[in-house]
N, CA, C and O atoms as CSV, one atom per row, in Angstrom:
chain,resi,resn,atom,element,x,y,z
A,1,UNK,N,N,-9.645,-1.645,8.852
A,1,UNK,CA,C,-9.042,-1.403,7.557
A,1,UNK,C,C,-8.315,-2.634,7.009
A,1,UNK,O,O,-7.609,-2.492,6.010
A,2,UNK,N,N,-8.424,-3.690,7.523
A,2,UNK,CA,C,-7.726,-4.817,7.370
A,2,UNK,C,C,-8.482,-5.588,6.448
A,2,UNK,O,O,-9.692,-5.722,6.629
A,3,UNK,N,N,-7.708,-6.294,5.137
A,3,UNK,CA,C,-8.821,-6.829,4.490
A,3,UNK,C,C,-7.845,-6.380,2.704
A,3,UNK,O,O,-6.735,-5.853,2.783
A,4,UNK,N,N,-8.437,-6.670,1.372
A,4,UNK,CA,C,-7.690,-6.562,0.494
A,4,UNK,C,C,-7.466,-5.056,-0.030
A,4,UNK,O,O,-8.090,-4.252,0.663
A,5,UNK,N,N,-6.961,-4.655,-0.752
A,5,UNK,CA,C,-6.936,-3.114,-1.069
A,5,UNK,C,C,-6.280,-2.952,-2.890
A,5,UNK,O,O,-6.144,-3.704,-3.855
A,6,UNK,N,N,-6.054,-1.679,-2.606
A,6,UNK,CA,C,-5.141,-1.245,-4.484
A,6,UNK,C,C,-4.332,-0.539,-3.732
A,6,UNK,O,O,-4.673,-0.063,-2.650
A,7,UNK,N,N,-3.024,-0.396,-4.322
A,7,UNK,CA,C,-2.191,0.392,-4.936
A,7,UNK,C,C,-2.439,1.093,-6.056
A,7,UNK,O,O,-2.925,0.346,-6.905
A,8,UNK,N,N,-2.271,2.639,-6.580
A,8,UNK,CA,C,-2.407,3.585,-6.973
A,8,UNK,C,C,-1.027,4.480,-6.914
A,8,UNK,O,O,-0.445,5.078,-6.009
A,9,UNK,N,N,-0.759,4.254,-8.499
A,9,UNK,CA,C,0.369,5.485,-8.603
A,9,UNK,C,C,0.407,6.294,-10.136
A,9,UNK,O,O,-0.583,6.111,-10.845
A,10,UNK,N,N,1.277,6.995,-10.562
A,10,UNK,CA,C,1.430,7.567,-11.548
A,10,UNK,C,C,0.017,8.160,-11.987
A,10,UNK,O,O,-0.544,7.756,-13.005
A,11,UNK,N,N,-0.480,9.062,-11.228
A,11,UNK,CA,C,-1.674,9.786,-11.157
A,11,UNK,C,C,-2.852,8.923,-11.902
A,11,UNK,O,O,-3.518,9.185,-12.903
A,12,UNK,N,N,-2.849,7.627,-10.897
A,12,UNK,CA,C,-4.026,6.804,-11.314
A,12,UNK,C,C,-3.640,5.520,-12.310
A,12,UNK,O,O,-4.071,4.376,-12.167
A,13,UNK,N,N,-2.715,5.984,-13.368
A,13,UNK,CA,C,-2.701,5.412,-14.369
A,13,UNK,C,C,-2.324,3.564,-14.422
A,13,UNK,O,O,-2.661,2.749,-15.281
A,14,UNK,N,N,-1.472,3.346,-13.092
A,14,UNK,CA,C,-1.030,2.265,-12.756
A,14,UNK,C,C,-1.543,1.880,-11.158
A,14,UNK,O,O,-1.165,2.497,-10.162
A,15,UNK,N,N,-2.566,0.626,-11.150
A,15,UNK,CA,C,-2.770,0.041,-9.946
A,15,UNK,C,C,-1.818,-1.254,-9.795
A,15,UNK,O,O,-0.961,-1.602,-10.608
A,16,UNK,N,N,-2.127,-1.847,-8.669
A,16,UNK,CA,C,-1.929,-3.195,-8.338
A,16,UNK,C,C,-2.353,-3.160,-6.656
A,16,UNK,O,O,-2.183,-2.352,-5.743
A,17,UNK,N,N,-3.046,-4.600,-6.798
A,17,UNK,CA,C,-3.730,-5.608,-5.614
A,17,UNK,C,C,-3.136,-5.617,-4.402
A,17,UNK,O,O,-1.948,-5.769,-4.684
A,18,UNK,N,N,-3.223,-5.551,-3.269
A,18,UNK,CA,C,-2.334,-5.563,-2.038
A,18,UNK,C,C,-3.363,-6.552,-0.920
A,18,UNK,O,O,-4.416,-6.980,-1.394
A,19,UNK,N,N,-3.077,-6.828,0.299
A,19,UNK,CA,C,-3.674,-7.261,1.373
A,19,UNK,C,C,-2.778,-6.491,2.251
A,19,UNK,O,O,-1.557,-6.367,2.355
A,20,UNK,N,N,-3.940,-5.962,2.916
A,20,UNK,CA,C,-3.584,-4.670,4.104
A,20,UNK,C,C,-3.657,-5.762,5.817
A,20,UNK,O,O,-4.576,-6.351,6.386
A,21,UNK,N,N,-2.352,-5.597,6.084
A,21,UNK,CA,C,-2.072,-7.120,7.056
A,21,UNK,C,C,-2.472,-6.062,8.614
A,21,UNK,O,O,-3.012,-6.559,9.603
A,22,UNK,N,N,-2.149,-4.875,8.539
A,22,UNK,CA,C,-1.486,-3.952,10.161
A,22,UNK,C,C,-2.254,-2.382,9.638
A,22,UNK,O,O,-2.562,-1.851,8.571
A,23,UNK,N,N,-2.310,-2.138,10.756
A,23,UNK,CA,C,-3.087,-1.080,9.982
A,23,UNK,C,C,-3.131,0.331,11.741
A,23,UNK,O,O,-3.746,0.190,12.797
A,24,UNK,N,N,-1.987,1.777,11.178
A,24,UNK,CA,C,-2.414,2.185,12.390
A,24,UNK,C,C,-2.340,3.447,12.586
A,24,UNK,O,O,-3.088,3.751,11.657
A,25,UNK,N,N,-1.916,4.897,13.245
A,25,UNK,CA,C,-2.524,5.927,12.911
A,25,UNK,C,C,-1.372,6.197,11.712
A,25,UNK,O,O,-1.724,6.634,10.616
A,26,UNK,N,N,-0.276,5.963,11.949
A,26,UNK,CA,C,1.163,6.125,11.049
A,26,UNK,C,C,1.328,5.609,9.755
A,26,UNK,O,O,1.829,6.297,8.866
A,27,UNK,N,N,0.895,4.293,9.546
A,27,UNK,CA,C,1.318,3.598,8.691
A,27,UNK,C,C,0.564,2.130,8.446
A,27,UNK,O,O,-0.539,1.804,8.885
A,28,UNK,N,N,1.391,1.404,7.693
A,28,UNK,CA,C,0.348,0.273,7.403
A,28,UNK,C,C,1.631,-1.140,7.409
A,28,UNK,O,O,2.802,-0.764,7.457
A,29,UNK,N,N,1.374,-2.666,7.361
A,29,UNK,CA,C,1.711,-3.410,7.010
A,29,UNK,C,C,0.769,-4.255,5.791
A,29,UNK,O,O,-0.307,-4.846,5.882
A,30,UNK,N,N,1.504,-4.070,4.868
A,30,UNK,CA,C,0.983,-4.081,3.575
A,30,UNK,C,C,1.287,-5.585,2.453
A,30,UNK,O,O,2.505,-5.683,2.302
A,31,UNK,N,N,0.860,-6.219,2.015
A,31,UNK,CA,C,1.835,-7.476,0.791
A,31,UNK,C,C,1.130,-7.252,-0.311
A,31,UNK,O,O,-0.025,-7.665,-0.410
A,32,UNK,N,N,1.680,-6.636,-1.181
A,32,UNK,CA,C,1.771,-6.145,-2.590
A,32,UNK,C,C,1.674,-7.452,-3.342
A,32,UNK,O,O,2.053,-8.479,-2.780
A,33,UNK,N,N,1.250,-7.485,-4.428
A,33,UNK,CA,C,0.527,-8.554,-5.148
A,33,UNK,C,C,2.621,-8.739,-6.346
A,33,UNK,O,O,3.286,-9.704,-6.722
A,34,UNK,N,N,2.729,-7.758,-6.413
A,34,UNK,CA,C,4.076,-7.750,-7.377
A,34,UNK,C,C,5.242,-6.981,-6.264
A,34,UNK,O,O,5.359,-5.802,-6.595
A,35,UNK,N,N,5.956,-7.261,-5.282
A,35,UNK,CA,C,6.894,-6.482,-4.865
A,35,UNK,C,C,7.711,-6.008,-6.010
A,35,UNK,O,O,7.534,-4.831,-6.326
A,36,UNK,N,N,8.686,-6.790,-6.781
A,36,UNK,CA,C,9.231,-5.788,-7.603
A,36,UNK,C,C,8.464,-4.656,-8.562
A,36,UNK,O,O,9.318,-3.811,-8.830
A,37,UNK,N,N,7.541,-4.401,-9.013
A,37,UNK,CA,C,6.475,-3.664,-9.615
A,37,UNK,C,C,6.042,-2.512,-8.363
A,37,UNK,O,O,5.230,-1.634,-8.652
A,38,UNK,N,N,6.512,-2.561,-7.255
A,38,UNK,CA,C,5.869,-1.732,-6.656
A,38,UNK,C,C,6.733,-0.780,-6.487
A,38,UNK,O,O,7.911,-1.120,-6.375
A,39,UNK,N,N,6.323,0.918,-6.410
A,39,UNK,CA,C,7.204,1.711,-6.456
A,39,UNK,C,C,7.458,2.087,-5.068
A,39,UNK,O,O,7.155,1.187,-4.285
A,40,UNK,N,N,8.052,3.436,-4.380
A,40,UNK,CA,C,8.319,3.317,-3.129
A,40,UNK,C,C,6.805,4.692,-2.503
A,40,UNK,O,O,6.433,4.818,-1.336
A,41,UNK,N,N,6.386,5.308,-3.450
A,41,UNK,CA,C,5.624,5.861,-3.576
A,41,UNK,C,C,4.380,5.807,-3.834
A,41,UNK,O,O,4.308,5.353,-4.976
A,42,UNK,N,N,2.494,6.171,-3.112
A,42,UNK,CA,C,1.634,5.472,-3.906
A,42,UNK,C,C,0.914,5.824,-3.013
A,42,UNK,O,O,1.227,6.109,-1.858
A,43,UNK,N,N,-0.668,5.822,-3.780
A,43,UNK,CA,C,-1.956,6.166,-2.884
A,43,UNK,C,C,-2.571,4.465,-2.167
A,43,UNK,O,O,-2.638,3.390,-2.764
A,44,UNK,N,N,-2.831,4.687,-1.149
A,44,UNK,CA,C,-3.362,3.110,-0.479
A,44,UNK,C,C,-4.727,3.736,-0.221
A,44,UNK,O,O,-5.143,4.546,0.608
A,45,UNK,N,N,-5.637,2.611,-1.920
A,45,UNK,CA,C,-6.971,2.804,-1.590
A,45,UNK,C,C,-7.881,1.380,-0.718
A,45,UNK,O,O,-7.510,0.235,-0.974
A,46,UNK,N,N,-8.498,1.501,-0.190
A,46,UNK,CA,C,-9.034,0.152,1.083
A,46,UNK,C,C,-10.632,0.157,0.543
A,46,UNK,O,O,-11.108,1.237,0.193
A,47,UNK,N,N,-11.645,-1.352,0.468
A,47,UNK,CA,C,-12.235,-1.504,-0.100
A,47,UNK,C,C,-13.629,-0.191,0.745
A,47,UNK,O,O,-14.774,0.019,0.345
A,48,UNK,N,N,-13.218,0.164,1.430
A,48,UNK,CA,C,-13.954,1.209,2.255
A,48,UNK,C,C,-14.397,2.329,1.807
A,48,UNK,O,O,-15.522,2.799,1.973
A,49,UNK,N,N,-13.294,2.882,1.088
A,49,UNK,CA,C,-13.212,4.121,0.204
A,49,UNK,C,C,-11.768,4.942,0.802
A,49,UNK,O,O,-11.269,5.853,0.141
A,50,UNK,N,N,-11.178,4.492,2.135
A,50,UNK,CA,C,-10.015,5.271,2.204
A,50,UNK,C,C,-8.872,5.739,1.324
A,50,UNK,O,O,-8.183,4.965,0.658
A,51,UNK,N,N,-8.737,6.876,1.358
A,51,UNK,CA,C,-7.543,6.869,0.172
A,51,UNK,C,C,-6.385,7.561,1.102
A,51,UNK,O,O,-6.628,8.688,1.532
A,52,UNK,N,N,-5.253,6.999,1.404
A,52,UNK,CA,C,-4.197,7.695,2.038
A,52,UNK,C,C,-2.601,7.377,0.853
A,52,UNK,O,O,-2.316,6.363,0.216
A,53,UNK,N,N,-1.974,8.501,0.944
A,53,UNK,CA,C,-0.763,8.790,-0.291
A,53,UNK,C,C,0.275,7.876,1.345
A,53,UNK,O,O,0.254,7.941,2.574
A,54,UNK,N,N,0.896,7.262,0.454
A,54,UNK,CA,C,2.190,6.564,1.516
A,54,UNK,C,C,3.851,6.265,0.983
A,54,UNK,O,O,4.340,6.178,-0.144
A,55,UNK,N,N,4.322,6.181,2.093
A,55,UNK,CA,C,5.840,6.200,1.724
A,55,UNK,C,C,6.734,4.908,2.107
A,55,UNK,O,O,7.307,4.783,3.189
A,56,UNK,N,N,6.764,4.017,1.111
A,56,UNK,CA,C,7.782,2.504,1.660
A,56,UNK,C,C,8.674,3.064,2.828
A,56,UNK,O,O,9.450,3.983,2.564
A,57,UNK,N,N,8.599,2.510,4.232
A,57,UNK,CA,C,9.721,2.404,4.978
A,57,UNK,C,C,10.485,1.066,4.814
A,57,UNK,O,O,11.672,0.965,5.126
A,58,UNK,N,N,9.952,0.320,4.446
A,58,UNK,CA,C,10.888,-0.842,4.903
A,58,UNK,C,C,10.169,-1.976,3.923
A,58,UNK,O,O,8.992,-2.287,4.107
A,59,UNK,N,N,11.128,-2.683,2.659
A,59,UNK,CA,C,10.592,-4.188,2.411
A,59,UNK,C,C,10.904,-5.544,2.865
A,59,UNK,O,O,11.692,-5.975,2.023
A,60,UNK,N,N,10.728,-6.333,3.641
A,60,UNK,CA,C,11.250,-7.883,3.086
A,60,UNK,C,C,10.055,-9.001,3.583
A,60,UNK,O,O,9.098,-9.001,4.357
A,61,UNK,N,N,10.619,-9.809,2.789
A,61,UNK,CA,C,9.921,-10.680,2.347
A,61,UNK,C,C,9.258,-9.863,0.663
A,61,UNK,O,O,9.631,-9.099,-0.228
A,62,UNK,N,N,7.751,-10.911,1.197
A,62,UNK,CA,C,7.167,-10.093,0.285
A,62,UNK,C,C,6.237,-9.023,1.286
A,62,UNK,O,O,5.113,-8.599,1.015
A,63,UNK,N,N,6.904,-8.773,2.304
A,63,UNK,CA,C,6.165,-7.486,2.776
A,63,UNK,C,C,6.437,-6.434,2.610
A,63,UNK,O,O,7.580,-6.326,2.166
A,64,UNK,N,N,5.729,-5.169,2.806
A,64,UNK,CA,C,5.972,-3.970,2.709
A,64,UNK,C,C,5.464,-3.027,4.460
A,64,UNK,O,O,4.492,-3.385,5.126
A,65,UNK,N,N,6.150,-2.162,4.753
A,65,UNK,CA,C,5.967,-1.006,5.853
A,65,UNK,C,C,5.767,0.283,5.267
A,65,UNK,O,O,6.614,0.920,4.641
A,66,UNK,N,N,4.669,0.603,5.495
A,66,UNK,CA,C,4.606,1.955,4.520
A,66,UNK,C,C,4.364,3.052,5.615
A,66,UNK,O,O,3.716,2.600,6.558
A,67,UNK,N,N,4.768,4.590,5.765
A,67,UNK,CA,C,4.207,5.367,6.552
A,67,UNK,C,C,2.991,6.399,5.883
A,67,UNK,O,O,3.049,6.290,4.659
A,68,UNK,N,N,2.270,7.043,6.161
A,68,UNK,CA,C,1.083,7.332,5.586
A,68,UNK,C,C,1.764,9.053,5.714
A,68,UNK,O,O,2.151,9.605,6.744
A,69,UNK,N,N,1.743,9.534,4.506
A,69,UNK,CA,C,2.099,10.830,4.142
A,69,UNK,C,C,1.189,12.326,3.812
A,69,UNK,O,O,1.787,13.356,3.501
């Protein structure tokens, strides 16, 4: 699952670009193309077709920890 992806929120209406760094049954290590633009909420689609809804645990840098909801 490693490799570039979208962000997906506000029932579709708003994407943005990510690179999916970690990837595991829980959650993901994620770098969002806009950290401030990103909400804490959001579907993580992977160029695969996965679609999993996830929940920011943790930002810094420009990274993100998301758990898969």
């Amino acid at each position: 699952m490693l490799g570039t992806g979208l962000l997906s929120w506000d029932n579709g209406r708003r994407t943005m670009g990510c690179v999916v760094l970690d990837w595991n049954q829980t959650g993901a290590r994620i770098q969002p193309a806009d950290m401030l633009g990103c909400p804490e909420q959001f579907t993580l689609l992977t160029k695969s077709g996965t679609r999993v809804p996830c929940d920011v645990r943790w930002r810094e840098d420009k990274l993100l920890g998301v758990r898969f909801i």
